[in-house]
N, CA, C and O atoms as a Tripos MOL2 file, in Angstrom:
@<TRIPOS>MOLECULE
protein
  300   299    75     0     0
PROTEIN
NO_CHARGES

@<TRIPOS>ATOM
      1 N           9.8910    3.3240  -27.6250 N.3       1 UNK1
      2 CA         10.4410    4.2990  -28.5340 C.3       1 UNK1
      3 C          11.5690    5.0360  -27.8260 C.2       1 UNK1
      4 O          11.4310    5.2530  -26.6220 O.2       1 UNK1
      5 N          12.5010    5.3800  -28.3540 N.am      2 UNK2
      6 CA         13.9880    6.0010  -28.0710 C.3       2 UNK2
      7 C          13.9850    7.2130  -28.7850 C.2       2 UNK2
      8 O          14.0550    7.1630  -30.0130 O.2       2 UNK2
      9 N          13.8880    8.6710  -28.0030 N.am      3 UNK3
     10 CA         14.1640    9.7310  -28.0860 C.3       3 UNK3
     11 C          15.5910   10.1480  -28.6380 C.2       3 UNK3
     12 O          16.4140   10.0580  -27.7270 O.2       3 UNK3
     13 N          16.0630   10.5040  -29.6340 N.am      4 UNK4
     14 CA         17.3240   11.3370  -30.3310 C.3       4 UNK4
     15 C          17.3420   12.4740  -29.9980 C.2       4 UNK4
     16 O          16.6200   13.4110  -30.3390 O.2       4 UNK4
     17 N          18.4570   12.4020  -29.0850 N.am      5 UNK5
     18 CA         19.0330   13.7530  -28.3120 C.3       5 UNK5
     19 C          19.8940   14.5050  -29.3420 C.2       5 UNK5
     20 O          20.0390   14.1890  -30.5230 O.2       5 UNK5
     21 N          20.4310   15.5370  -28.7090 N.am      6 UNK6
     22 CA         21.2410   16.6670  -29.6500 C.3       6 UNK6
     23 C          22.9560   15.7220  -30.0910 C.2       6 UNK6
     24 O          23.3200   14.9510  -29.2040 O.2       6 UNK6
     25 N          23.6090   15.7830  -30.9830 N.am      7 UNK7
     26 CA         25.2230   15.5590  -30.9550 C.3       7 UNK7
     27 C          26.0840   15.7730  -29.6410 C.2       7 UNK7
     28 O          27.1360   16.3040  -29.9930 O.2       7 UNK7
     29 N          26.0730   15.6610  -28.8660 N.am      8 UNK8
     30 CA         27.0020   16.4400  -27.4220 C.3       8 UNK8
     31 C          28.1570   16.0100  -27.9240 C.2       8 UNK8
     32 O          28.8900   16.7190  -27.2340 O.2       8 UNK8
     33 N          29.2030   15.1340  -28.8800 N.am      9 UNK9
     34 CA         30.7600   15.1800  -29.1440 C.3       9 UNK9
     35 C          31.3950   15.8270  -30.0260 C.2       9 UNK9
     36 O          30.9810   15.7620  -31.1830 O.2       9 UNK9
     37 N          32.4840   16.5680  -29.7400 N.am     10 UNK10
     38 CA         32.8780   17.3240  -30.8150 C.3      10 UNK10
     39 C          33.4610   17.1830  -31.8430 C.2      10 UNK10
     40 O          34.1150   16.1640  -32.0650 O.2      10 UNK10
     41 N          33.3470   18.2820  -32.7980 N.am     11 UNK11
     42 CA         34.0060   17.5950  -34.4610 C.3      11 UNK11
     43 C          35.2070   16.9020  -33.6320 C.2      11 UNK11
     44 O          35.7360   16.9610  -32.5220 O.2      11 UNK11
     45 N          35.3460   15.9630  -35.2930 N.am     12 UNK12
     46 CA         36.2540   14.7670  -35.2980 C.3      12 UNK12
     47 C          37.7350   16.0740  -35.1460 C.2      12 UNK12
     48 O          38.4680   16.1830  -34.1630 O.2      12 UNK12
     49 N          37.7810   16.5940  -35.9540 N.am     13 UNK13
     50 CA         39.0290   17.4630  -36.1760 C.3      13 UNK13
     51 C          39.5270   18.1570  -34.6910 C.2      13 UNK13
     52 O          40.7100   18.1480  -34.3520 O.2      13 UNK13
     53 N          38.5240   18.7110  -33.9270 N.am     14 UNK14
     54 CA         38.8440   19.4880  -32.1970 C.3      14 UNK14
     55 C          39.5120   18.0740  -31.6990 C.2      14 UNK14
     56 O          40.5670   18.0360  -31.0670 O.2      14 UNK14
     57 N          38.7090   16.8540  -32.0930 N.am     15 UNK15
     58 CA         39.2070   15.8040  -30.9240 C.3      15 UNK15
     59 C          40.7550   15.2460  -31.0990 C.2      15 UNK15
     60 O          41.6330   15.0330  -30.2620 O.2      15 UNK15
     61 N          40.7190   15.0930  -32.5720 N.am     16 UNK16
     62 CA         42.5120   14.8100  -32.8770 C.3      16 UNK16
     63 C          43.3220   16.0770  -32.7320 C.2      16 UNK16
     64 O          44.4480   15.8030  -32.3160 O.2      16 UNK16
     65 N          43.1190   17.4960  -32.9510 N.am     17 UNK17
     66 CA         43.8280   18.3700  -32.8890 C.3      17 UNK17
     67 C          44.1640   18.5590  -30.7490 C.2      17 UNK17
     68 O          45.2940   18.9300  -30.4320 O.2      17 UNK17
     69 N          43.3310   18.3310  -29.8180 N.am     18 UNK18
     70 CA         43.0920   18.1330  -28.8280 C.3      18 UNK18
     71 C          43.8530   17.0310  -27.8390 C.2      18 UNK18
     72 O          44.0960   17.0260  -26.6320 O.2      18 UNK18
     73 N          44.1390   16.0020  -29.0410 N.am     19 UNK19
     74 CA         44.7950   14.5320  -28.6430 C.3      19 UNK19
     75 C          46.2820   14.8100  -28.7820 C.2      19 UNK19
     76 O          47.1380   14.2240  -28.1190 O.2      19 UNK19
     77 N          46.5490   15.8190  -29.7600 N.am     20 UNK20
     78 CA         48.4780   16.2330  -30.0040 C.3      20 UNK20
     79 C          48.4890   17.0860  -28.6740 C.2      20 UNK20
     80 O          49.5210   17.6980  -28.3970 O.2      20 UNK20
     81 N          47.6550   17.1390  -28.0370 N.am     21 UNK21
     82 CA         47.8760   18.3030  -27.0130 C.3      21 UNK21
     83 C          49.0820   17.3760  -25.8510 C.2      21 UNK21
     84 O          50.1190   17.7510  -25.3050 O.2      21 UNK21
     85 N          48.6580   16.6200  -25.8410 N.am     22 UNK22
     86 CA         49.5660   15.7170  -24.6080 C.3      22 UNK22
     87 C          49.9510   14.6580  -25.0960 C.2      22 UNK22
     88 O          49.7160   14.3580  -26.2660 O.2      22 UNK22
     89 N          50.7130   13.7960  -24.1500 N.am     23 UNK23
     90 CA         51.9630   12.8670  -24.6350 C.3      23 UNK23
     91 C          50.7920   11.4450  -24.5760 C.2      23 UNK23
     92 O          51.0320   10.5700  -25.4080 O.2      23 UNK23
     93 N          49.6340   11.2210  -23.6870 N.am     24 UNK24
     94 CA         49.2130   10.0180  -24.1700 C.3      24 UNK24
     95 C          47.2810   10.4370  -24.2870 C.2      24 UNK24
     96 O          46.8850   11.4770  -23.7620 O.2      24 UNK24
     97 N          46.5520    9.7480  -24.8200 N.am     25 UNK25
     98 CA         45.5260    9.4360  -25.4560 C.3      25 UNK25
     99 C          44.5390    8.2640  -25.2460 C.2      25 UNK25
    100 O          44.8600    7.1160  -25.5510 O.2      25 UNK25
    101 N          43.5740    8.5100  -24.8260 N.am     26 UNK26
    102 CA         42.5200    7.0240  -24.6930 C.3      26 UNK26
    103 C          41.3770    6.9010  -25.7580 C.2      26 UNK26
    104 O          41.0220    8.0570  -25.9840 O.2      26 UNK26
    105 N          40.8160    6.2430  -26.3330 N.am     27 UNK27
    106 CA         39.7430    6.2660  -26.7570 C.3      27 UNK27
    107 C          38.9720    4.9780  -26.4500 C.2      27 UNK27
    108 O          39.6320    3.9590  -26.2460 O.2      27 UNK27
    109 N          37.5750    4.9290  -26.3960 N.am     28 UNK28
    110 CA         36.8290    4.1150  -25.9000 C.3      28 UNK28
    111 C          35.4990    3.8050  -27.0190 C.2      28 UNK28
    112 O          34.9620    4.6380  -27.7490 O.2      28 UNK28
    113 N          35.1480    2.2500  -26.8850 N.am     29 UNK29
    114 CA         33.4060    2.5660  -27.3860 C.3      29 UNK29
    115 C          32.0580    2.1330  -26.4910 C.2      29 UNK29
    116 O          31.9430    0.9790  -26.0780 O.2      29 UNK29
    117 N          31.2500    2.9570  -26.2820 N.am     30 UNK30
    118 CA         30.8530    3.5460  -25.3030 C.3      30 UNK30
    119 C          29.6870    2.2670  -25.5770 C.2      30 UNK30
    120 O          29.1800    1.3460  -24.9380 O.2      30 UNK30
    121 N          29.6420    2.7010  -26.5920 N.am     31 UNK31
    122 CA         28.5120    1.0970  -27.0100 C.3      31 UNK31
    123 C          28.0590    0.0540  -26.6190 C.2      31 UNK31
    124 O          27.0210   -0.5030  -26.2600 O.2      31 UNK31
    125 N          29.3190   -0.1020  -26.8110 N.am     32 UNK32
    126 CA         29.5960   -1.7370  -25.8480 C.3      32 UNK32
    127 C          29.6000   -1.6740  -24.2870 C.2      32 UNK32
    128 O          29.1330   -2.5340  -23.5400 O.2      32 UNK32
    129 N          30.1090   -0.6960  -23.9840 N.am     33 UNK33
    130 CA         29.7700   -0.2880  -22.8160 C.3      33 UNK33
    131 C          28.1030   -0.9580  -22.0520 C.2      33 UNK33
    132 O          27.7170   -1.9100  -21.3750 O.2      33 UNK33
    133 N          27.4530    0.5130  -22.8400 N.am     34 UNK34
    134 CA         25.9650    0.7370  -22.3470 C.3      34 UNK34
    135 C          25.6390   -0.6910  -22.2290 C.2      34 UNK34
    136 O          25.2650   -1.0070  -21.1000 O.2      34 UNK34
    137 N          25.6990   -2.0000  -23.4270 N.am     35 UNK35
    138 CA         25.8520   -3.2570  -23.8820 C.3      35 UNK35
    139 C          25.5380   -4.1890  -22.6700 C.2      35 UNK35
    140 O          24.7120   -5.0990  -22.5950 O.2      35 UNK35
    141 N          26.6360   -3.6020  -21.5140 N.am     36 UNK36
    142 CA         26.8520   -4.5110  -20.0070 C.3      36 UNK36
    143 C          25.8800   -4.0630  -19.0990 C.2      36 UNK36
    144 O          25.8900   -4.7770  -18.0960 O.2      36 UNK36
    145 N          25.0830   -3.2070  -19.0500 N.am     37 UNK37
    146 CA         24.4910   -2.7790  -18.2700 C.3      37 UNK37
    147 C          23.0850   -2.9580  -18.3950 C.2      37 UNK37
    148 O          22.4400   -2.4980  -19.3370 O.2      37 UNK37
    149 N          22.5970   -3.6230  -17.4550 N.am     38 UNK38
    150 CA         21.2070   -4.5850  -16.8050 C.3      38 UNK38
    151 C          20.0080   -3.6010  -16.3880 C.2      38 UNK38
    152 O          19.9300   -2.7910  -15.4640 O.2      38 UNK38
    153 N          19.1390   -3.9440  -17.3560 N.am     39 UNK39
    154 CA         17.9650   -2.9950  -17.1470 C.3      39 UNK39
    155 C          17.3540   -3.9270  -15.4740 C.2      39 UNK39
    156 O          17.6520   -5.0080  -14.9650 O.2      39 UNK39
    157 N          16.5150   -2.9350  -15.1370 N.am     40 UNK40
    158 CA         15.5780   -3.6960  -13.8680 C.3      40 UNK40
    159 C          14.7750   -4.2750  -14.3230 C.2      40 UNK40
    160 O          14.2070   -3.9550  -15.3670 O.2      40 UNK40
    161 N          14.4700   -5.5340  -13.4710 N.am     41 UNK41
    162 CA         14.0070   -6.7550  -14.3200 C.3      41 UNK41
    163 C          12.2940   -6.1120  -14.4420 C.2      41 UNK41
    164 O          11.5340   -6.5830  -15.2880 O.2      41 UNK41
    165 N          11.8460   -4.9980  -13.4850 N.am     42 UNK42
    166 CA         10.4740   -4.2790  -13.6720 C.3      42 UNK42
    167 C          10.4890   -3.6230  -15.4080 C.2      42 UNK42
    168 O           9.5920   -3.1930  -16.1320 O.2      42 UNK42
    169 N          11.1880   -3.7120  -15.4950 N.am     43 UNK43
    170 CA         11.6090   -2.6580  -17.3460 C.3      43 UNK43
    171 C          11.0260   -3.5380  -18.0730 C.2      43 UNK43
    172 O           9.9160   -3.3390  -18.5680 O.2      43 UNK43
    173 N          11.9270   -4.9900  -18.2820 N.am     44 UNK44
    174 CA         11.8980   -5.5810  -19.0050 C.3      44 UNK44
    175 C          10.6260   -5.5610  -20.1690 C.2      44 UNK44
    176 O          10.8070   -5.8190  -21.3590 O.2      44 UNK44
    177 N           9.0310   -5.1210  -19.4360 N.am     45 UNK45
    178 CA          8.3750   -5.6270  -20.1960 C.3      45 UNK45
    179 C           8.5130   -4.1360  -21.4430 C.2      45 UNK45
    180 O           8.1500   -4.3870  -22.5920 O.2      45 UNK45
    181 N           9.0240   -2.6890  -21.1370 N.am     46 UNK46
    182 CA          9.1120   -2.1750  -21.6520 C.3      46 UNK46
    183 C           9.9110   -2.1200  -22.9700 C.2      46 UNK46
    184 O           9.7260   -1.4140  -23.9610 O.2      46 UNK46
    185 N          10.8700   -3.0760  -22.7090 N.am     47 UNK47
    186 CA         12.0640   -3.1610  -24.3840 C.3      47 UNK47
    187 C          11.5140   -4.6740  -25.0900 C.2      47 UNK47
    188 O          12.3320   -5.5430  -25.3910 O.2      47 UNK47
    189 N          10.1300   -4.8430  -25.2890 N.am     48 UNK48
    190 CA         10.1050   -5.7520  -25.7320 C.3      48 UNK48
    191 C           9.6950   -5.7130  -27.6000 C.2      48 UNK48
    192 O           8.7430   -5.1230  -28.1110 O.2      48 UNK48
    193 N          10.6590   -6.4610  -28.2420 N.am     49 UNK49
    194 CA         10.3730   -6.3840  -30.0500 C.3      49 UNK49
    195 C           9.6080   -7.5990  -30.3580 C.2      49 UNK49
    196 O           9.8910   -8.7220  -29.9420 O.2      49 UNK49
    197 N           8.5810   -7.2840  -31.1450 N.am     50 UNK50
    198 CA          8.0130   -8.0220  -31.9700 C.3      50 UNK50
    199 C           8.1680   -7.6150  -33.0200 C.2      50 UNK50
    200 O           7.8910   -6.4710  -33.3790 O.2      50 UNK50
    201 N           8.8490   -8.8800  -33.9980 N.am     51 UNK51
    202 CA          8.9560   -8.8860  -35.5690 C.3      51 UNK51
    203 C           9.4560   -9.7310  -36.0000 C.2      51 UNK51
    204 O          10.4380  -10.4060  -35.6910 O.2      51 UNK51
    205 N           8.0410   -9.7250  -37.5790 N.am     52 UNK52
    206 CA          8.3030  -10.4390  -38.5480 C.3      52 UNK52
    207 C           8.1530  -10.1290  -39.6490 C.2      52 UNK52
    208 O           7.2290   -9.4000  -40.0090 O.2      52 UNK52
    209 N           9.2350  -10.7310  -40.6060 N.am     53 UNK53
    210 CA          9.7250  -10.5650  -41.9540 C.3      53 UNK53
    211 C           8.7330  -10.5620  -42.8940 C.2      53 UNK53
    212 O           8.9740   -9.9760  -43.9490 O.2      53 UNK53
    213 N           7.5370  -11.1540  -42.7240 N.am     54 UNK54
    214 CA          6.7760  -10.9160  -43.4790 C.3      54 UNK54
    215 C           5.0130  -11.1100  -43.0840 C.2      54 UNK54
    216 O           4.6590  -11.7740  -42.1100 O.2      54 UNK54
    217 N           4.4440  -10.7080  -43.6220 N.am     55 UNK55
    218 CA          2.8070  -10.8010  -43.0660 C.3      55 UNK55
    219 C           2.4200  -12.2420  -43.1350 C.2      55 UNK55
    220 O           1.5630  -12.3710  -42.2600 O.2      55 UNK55
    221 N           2.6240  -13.4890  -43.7730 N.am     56 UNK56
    222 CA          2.6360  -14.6950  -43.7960 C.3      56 UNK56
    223 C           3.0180  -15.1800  -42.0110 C.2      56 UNK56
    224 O           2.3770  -15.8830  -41.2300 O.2      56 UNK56
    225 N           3.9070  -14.6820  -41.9040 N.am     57 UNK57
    226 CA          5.3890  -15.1980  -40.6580 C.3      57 UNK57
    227 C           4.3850  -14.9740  -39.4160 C.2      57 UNK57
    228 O           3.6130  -14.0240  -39.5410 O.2      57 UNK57
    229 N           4.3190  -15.5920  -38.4540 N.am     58 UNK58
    230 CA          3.9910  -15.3690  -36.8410 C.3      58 UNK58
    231 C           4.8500  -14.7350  -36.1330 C.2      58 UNK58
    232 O           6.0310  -15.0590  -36.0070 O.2      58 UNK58
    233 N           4.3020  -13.7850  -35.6230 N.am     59 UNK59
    234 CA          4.9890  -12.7650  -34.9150 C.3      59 UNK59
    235 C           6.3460  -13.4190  -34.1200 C.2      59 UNK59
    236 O           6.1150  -14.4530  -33.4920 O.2      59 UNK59
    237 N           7.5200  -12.9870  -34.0980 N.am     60 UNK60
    238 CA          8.1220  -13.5330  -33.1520 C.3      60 UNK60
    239 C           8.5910  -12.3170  -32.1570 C.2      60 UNK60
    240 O           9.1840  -11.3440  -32.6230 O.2      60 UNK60
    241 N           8.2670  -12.4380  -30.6400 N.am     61 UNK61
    242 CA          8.7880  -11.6780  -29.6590 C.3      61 UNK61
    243 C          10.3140  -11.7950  -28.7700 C.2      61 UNK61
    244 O          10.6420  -12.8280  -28.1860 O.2      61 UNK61
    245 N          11.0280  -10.7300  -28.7890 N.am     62 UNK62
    246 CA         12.1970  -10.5860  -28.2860 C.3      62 UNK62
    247 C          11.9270   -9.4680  -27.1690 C.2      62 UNK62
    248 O          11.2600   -8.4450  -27.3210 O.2      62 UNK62
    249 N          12.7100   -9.9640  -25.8160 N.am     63 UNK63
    250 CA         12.7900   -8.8590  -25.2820 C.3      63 UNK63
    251 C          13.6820   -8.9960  -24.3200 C.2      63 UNK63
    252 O          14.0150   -9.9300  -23.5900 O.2      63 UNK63
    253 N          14.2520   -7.0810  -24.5470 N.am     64 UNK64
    254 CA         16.0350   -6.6670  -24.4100 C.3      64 UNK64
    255 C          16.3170   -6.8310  -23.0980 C.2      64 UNK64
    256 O          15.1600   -7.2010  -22.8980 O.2      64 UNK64
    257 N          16.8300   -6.8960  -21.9590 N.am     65 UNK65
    258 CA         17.7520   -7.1130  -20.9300 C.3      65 UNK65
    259 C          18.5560   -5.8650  -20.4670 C.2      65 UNK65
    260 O          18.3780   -5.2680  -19.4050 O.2      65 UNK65
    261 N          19.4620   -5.5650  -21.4210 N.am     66 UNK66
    262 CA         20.5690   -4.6450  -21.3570 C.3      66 UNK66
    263 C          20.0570   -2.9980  -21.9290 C.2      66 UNK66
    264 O          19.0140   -2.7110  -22.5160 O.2      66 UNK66
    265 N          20.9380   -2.2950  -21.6110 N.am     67 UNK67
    266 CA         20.1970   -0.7470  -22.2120 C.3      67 UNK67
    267 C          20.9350   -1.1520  -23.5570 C.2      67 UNK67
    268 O          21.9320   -1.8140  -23.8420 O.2      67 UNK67
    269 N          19.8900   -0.3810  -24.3030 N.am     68 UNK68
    270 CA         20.2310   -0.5190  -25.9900 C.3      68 UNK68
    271 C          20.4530    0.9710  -26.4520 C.2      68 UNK68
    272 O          19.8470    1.9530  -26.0230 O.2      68 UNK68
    273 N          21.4540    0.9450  -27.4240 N.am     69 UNK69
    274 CA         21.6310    2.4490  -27.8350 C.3      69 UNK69
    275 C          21.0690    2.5610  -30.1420 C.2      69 UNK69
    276 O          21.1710    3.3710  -31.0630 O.2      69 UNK69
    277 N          20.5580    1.2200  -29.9160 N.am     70 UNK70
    278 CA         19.8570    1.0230  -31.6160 C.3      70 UNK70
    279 C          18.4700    1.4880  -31.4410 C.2      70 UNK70
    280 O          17.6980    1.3630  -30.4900 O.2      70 UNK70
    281 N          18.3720    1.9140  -32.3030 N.am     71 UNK71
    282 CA         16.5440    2.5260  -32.7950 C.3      71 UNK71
    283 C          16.1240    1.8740  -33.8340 C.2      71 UNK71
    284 O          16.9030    1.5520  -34.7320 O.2      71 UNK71
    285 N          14.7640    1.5700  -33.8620 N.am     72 UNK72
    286 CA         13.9200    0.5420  -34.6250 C.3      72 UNK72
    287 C          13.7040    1.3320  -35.7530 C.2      72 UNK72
    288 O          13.3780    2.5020  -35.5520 O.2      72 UNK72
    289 N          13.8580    0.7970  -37.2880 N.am     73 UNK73
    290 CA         13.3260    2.0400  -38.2240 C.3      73 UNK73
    291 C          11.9390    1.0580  -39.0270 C.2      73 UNK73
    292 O          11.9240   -0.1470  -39.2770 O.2      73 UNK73
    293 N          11.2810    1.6990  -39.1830 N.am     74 UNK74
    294 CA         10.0740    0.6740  -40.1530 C.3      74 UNK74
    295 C          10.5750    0.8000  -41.5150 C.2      74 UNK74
    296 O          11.0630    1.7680  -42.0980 O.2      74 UNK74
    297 N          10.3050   -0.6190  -41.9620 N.am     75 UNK75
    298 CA         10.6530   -0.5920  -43.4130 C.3      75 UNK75
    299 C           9.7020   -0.6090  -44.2630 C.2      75 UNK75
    300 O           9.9510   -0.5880  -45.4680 O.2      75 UNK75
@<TRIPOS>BOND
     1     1     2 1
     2     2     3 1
     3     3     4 2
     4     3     5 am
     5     5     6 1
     6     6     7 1
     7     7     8 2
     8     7     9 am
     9     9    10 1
    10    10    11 1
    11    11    12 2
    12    11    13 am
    13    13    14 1
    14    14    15 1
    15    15    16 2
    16    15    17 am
    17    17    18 1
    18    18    19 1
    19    19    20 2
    20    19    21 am
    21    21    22 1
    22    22    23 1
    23    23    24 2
    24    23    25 am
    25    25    26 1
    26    26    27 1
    27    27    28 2
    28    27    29 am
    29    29    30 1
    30    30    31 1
    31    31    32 2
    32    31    33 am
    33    33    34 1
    34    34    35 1
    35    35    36 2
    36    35    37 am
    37    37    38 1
    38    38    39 1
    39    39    40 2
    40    39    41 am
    41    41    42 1
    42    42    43 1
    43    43    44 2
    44    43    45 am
    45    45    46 1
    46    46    47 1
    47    47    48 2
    48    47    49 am
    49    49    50 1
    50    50    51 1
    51    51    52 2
    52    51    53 am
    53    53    54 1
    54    54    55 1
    55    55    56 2
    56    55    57 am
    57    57    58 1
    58    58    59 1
    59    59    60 2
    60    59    61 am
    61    61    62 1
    62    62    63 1
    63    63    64 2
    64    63    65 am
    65    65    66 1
    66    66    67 1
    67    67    68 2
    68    67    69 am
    69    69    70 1
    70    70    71 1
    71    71    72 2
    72    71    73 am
    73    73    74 1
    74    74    75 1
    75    75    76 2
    76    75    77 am
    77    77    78 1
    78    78    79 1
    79    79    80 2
    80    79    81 am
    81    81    82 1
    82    82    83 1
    83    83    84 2
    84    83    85 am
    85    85    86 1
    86    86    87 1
    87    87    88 2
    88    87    89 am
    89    89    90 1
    90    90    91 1
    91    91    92 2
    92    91    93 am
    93    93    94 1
    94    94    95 1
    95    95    96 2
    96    95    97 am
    97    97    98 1
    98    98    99 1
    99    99   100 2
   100    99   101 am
   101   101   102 1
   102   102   103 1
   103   103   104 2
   104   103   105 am
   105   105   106 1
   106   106   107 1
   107   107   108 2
   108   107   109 am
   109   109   110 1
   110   110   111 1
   111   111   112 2
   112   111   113 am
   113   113   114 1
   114   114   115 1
   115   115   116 2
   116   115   117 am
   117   117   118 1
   118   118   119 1
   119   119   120 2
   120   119   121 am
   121   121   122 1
   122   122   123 1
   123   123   124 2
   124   123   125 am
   125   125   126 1
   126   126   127 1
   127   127   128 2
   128   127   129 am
   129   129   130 1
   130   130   131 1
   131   131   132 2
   132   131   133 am
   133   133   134 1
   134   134   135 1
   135   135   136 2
   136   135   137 am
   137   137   138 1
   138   138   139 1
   139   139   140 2
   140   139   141 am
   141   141   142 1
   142   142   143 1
   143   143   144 2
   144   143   145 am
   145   145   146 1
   146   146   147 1
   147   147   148 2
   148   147   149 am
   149   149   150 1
   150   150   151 1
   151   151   152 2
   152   151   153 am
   153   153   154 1
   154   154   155 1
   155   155   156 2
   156   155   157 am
   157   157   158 1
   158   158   159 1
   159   159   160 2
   160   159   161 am
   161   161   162 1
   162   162   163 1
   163   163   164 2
   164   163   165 am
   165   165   166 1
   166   166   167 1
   167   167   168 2
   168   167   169 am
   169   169   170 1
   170   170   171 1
   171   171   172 2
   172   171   173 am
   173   173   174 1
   174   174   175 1
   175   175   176 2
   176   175   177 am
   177   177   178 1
   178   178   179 1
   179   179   180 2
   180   179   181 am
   181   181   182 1
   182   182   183 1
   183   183   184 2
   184   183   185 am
   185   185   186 1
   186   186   187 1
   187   187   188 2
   188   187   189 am
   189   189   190 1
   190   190   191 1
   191   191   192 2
   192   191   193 am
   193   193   194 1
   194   194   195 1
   195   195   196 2
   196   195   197 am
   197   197   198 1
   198   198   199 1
   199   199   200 2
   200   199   201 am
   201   201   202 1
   202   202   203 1
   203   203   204 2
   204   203   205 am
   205   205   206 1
   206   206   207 1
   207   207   208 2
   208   207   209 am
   209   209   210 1
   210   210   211 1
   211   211   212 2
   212   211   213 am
   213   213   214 1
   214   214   215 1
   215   215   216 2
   216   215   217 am
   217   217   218 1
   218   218   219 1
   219   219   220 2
   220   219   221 am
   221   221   222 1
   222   222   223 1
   223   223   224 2
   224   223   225 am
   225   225   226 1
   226   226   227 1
   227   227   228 2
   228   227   229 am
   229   229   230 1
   230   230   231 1
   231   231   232 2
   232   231   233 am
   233   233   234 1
   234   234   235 1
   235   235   236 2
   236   235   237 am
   237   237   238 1
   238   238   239 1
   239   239   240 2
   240   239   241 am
   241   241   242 1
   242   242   243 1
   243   243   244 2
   244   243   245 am
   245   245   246 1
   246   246   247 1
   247   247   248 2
   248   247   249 am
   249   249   250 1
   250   250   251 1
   251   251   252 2
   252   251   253 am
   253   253   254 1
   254   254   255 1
   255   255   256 2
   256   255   257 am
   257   257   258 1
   258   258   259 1
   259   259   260 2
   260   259   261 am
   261   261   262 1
   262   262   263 1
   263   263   264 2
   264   263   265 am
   265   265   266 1
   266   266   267 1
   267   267   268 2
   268   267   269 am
   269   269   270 1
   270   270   271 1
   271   271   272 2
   272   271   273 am
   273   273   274 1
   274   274   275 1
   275   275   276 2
   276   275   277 am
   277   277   278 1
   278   278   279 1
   279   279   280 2
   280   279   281 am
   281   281   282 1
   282   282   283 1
   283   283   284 2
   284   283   285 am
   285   285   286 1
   286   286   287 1
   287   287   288 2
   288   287   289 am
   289   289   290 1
   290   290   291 1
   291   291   292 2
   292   291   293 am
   293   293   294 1
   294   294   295 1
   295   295   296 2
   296   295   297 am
   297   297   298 1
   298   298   299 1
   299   299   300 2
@<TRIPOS>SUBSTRUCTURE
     1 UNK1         2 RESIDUE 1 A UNK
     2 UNK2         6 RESIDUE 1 A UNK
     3 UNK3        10 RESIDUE 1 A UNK
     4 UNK4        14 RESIDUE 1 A UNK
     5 UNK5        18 RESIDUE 1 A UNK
     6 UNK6        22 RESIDUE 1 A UNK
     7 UNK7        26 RESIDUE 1 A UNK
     8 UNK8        30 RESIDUE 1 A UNK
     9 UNK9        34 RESIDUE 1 A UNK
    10 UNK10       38 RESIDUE 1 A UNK
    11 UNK11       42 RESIDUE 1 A UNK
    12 UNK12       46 RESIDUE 1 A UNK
    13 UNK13       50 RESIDUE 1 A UNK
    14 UNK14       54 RESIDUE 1 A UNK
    15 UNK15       58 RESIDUE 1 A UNK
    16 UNK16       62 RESIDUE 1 A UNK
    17 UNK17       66 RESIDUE 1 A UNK
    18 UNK18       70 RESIDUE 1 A UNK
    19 UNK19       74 RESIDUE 1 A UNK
    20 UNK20       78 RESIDUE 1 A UNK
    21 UNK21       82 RESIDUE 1 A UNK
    22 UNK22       86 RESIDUE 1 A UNK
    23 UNK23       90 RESIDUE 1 A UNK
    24 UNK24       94 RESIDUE 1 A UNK
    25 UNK25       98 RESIDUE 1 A UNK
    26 UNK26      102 RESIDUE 1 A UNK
    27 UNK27      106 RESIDUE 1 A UNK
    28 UNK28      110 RESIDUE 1 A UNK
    29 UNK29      114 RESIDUE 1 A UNK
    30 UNK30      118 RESIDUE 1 A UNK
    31 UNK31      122 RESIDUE 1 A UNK
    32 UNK32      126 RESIDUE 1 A UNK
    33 UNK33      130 RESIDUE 1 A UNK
    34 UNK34      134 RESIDUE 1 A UNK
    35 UNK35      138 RESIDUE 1 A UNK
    36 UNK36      142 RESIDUE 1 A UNK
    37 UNK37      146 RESIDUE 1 A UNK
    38 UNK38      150 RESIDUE 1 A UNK
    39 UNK39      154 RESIDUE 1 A UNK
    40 UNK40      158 RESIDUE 1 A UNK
    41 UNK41      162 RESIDUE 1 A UNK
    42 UNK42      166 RESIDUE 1 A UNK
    43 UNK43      170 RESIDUE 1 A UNK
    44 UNK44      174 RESIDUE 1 A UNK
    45 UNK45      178 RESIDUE 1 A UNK
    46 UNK46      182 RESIDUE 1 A UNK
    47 UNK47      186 RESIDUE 1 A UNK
    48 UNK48      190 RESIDUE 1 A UNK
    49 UNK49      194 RESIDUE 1 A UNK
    50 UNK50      198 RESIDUE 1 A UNK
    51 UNK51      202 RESIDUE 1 A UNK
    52 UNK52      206 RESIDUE 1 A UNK
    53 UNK53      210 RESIDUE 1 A UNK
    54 UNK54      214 RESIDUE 1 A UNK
    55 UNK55      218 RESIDUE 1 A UNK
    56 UNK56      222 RESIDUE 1 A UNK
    57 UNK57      226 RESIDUE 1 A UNK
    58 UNK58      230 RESIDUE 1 A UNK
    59 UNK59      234 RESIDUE 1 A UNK
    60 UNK60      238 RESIDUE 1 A UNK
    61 UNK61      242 RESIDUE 1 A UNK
    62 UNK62      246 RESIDUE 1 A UNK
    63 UNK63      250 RESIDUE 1 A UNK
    64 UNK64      254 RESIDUE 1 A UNK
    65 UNK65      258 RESIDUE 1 A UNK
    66 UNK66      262 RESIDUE 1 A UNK
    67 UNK67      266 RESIDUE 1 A UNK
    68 UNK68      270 RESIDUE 1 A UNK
    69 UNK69      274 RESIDUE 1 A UNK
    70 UNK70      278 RESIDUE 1 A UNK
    71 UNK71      282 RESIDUE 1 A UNK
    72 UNK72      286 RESIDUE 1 A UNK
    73 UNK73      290 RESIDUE 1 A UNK
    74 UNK74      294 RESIDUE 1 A UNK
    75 UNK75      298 RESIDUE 1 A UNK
């Protein structure tokens, strides 16, 4: 399970009004980032998903590698 922390980035409007401030600008996605980065192979057994589409279906198990920044929602 993945804990939801507070917003820490600021309105959209501070960040473009903030960006006219100077002559150049970066933006990044951080996402993809986190994406590259290799959990310890001791973790592994911790990010592991099981799921299936339906109660008929055999479980199928996946498990993550990389830090993940998605949260599981039940449907």
């Amino acid at each position: 399970m993945l804990m939801v922390g507070p917003t820490i980035q600021q309105d959209r409007i501070f960040i473009v009004l903030r960006c006219q401030m100077h002559m150049y600008a970066m933006t990044a996605d951080i996402s993809k980032m986190y994406q590259q980065i290799q959990v310890h192979p001791e973790d592994y057994d911790l990010q592991r998903i099981l799921r299936r589409r339906s109660s008929e279906e055999p479980l199928k198990q996946y498990q993550l590698v990389t830090v993940t920044l998605h949260h599981l929602h039940h449907s």
